[in-house]
C-alpha positions in Angstrom: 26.4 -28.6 10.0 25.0 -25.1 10.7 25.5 -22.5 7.2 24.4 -19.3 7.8 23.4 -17.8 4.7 23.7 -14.0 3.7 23.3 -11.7 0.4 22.2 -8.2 -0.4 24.2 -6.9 2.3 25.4 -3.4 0.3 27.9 -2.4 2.7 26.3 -3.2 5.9 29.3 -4.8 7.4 28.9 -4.8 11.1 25.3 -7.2 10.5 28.2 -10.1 9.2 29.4 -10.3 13.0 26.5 -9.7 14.5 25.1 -12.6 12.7 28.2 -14.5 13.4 27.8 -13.7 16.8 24.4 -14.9 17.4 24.1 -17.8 15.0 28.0 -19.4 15.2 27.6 -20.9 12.4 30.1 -23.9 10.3 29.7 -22.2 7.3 29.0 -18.5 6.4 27.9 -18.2 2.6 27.7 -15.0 0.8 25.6 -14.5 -2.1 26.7 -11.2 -3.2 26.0 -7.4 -3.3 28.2 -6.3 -1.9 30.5 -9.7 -1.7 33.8 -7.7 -0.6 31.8 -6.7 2.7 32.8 -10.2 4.1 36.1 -9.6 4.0 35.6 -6.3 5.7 33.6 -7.7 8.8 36.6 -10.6 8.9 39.3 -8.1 9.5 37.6 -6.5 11.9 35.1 -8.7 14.2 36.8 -10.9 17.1 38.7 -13.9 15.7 36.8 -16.4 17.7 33.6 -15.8 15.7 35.7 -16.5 12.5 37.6 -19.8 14.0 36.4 -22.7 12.1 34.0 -20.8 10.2 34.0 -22.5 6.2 33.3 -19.0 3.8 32.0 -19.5 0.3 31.1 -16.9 -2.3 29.7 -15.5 -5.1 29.6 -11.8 -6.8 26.8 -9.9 -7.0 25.3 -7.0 -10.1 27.1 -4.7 -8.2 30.1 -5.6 -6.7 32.3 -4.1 -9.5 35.5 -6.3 -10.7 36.1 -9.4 -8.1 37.8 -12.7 -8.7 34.7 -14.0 -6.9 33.0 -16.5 -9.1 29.4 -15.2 -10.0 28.2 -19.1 -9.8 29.2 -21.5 -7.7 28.8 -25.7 -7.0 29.6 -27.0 -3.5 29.8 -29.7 -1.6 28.6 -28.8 2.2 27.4 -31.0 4.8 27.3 -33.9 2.2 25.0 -32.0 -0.2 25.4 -30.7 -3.6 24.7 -26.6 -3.3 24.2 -24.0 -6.3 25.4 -21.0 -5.6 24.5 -17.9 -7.7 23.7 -14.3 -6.7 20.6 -14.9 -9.4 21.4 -12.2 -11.6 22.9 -14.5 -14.3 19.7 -16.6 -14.7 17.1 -14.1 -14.9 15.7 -14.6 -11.1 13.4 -11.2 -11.3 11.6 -13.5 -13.8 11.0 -16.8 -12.6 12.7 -19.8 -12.0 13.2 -21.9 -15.2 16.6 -20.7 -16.1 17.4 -21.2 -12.3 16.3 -24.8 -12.1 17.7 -25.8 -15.1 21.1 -24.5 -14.1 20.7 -26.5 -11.3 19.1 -29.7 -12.6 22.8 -29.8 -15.0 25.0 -29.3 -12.0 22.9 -32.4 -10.2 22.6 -29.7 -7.3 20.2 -30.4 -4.8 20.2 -27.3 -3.0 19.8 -23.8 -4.6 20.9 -20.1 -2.8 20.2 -17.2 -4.3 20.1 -13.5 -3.7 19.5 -10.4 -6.3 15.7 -9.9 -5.4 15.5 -8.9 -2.1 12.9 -11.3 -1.3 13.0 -13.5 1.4 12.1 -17.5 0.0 12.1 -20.7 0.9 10.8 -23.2 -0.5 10.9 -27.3 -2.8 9.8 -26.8 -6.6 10.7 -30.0 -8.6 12.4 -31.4 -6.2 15.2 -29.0 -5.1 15.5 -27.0 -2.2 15.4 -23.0 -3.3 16.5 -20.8 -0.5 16.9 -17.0 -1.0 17.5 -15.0 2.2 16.5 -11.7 1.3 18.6 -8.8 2.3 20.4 -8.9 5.2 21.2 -4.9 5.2 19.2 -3.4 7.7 17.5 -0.9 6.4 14.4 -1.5 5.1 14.6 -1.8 1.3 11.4 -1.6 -0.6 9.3 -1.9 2.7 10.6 -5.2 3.1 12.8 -5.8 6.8 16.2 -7.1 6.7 16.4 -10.9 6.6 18.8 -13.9 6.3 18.8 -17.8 6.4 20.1 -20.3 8.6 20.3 -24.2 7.1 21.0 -27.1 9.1 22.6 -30.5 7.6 22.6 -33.5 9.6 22.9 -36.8 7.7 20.3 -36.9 4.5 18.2 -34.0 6.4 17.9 -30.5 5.8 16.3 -27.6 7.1 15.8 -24.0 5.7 14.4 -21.5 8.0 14.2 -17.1 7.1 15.2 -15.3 10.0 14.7 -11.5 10.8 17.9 -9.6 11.3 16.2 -7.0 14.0 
């Protein structure tokens, strides 16, 4: 199973379908900021890029009133995700509120947003992926990013992609 994985994308709509596009994914999963752009891109990209396509997501600081979740547990590919945009556990100042979240939710996988800041990485035995911000312009001298995971069986890969 291929999950592409977006957040921080503050209105930049038309990098959802581009990224649909080029990655045809199984899953698209939105970590918020600005979480109603999803919807916008789905309304108005070709329907074939959407067919099949699983959506998940959480809200964002700044996506206003939404009936989006701000944390979310999922089941994908097999594997037990956490979904958060981060600013409910303190992200900006490390991970131990993060982790433990997760550790309680049995969650083997972690996705976050909120910083910006392309990571990917295992700490204490969980996966902890944040893609950065897929907007594409450059925020904080840092380039617009986004992650693509791949499931197969008990294996899973994490890579950070450049939007360009």
């Amino acid at each position: 199973m291929k999950i592409l994985v977006l957040s921080d994308t503050h209105g930049d709509t038309a990098v959802i379908e581009l990224l649909l596009a080029r990655e045809k994914p199984d899953a698209l999963i939105h970590l918020g900021d600005c979480s109603g752009d999803v919807q916008y891109a789905l309304i108005c990209c070709d329907p074939a890029l959407c067919e099949g396509v699983k959506l998940f997501q959480v809200c964002g600081n700044c996506d206003g009133y939404t009936q989006l979740p701000a944390e979310l547990e999922a089941e994908i590919g097999g594997k037990r995700f956490f979904l958060l945009h981060g600013h409910t556990r303190d992200v900006k100042n490390g991970d131990a509120a993060l982790l433990s979240a997760a550790r309680a939710r049995e969650a083997e996988i972690i996705l976050y947003g909120h910083t910006h800041v392309a990571r990917n990485e295992e700490k204490d035995g969980v996966r902890i992926v944040n893609p950065g911000s897929a907007r594409r312009r450059t925020v904080f001298g840092r380039n617009a990013t986004y992650a693509v995971l791949e499931v197969q069986g008990e294996t899973v890969t994490a890579e950070i992609k450049p939007v360009l």
